[in-house]
C-alpha positions as CSV (number, residue, x, y, z in Angstrom):
1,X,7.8,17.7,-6.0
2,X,7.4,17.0,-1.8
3,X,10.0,16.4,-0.2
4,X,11.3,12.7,1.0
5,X,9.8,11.2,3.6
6,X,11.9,9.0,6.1
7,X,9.0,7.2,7.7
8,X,5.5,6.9,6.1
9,X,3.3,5.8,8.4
10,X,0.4,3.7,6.4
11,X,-2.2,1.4,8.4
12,X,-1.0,2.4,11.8
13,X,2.5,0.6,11.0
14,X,5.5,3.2,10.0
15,X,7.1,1.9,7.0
16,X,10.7,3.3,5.6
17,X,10.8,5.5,3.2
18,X,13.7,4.6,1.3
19,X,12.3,0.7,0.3
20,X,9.8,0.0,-2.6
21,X,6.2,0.6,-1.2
22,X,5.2,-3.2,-2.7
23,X,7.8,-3.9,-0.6
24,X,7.1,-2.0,2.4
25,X,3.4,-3.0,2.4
26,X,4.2,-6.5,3.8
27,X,5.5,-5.1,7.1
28,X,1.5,-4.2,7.4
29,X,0.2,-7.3,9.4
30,X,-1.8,-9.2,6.9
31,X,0.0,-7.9,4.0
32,X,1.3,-10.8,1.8
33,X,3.6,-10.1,-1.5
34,X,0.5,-10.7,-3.7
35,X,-2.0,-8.9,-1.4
36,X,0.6,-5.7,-2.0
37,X,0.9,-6.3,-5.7
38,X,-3.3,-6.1,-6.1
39,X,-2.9,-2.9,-3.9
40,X,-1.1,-1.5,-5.9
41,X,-2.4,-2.3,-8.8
42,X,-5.9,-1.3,-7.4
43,X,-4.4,2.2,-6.4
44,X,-2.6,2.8,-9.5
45,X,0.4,3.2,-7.4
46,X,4.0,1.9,-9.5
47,X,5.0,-0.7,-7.3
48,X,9.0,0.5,-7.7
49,X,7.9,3.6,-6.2
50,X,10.0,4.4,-2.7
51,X,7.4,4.9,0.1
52,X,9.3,8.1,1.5
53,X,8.3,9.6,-2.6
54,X,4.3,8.8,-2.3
55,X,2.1,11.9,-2.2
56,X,-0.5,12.5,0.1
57,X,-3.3,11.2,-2.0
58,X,-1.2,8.3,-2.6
59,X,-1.2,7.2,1.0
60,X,-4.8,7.8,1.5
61,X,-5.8,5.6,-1.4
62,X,-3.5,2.7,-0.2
63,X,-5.1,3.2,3.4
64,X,-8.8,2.9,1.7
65,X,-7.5,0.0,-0.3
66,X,-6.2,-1.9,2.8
67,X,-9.7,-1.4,4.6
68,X,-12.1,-2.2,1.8
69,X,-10.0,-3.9,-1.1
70,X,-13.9,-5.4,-2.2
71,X,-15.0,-1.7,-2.8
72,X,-12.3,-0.9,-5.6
73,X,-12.6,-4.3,-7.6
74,X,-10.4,-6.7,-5.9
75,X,-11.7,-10.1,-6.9
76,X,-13.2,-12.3,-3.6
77,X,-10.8,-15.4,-3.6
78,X,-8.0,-12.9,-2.8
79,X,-9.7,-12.1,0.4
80,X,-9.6,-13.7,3.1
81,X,-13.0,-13.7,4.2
82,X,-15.5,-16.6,4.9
């Protein structure tokens, strides 16, 4: 298992790593509580998860989600897109 991680730093924003990462993901700009939900539901990341416990891979498919949530299914009325 990695080690804990005090900050994880996710969309340039450092989030803690000892709160929930659906929970964390709203200190991200833009980053309502159902807009984290979807990511993590996208990302197959368990929203109860503590940030400092996500993996590398974890991060980098949270960060791909948050720039393209379109490319891995999220429906269009989520977005907020014209």
């Amino acid at each position: 298992m990695a080690e804990f991680k005090q900050l994880v730093r996710i969309a340039d924003t450092d989030l803690k790593g000892e709160k929930r990462i659906v929970n964390s993901l709203r200190n991200i700009t833009g980053v309502g509580f159902m807009f984290a939900n979807m990511v993590c539901e996208l990302t197959k990341v368990d929203p109860s998860k503590k940030t400092g416990d996500l993996s590398d891979q974890e991060i980098s498919r949270i960060e791909q989600a948050l720039q393209n949530p379109a490319k891995l299914g999220a429906p269009s009325w989520m977005l907020n897109r014209r």
